[in-house]
C-alpha positions in Angstrom: 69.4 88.6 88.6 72.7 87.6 87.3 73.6 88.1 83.4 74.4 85.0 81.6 77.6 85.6 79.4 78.9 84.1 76.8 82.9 84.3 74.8 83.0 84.5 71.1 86.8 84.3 69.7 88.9 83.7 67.0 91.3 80.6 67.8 92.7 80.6 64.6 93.3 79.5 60.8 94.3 76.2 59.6 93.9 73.7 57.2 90.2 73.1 58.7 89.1 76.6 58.1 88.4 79.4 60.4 88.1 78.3 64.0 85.5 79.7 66.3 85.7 79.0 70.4 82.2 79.9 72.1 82.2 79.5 75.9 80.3 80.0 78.6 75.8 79.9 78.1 74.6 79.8 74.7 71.0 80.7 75.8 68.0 83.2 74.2 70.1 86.2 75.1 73.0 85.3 74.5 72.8 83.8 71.3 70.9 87.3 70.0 74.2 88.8 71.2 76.8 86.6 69.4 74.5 85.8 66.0 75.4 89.3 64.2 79.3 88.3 64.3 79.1 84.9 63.7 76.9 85.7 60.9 80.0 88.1 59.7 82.3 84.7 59.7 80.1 82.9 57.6 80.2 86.1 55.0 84.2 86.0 55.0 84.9 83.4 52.6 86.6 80.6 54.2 85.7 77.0 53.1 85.2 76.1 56.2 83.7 77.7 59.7 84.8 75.1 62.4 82.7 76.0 66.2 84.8 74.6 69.0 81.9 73.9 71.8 84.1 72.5 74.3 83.5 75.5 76.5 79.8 75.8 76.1 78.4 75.4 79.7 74.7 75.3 79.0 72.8 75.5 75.5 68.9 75.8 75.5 66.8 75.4 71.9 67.8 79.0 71.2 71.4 77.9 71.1 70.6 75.3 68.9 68.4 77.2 66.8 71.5 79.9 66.1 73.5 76.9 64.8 70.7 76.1 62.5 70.1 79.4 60.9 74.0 79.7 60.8 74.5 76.5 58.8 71.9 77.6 56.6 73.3 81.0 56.4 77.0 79.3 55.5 75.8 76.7 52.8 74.4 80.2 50.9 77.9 81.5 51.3 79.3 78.8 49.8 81.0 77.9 53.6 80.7 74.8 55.2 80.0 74.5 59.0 81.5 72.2 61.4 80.4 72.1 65.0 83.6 70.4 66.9 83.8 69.4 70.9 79.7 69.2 71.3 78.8 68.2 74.9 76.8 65.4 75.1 74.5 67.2 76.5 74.3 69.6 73.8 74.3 66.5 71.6 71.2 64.8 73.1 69.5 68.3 72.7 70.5 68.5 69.4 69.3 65.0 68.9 65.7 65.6 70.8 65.3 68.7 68.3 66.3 66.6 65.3 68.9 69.3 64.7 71.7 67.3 64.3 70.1 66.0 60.6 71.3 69.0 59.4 74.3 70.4 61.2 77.8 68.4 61.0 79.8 67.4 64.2 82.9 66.2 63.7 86.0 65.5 66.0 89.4 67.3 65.0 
């Protein structure tokens, strides 16, 4: 049975905030493996915590549910999160859940 994997880094710092590139399957797994970090980049005080999605692959509810508690973990910091690059088919998920009431997707 083959391990899904998934690619957390840091693209950078700008005038949008902290920039976050995930790739690869956001899934059950995987999402239990990247939540502790990302939940460290809510903590670090930048106004802003953009998630570049472009190189998400596959995202089940899991997936979604991470960016959920993380938004809600960011607004206590005092961080705003933006979700940038969505596939649609992460968007229509999102949608289907009602998810994307809460989280904000933007284009930069």
């Amino acid at each position: 049975m083959a391990t899904a994997l998934i690619d957390l880094k840091t693209v950078g710092r700008d005038d949008h905030g902290l920039r976050i590139a995930l790739a690869g399957e956001l899934d059950f797994y995987t999402a239990g493996q990247v939540a502790p970090r990302l939940g460290e980049f809510a903590r670090s005080g930048h106004r802003n915590l953009v998630l570049d999605l472009c190189g998400l692959s596959f995202c089940d509810s899991a997936g979604i549910d991470l960016f959920v508690r993380l938004h809600r973990r960011c607004r206590a910091e005092g961080t705003r999160l933006l979700l940038c690059d969505v596939p649609p088919l992460v968007v229509k998920s999102m949608r289907v859940l009602a998810a994307d009431r809460d989280l904000q997707l933007v284009v930069l």
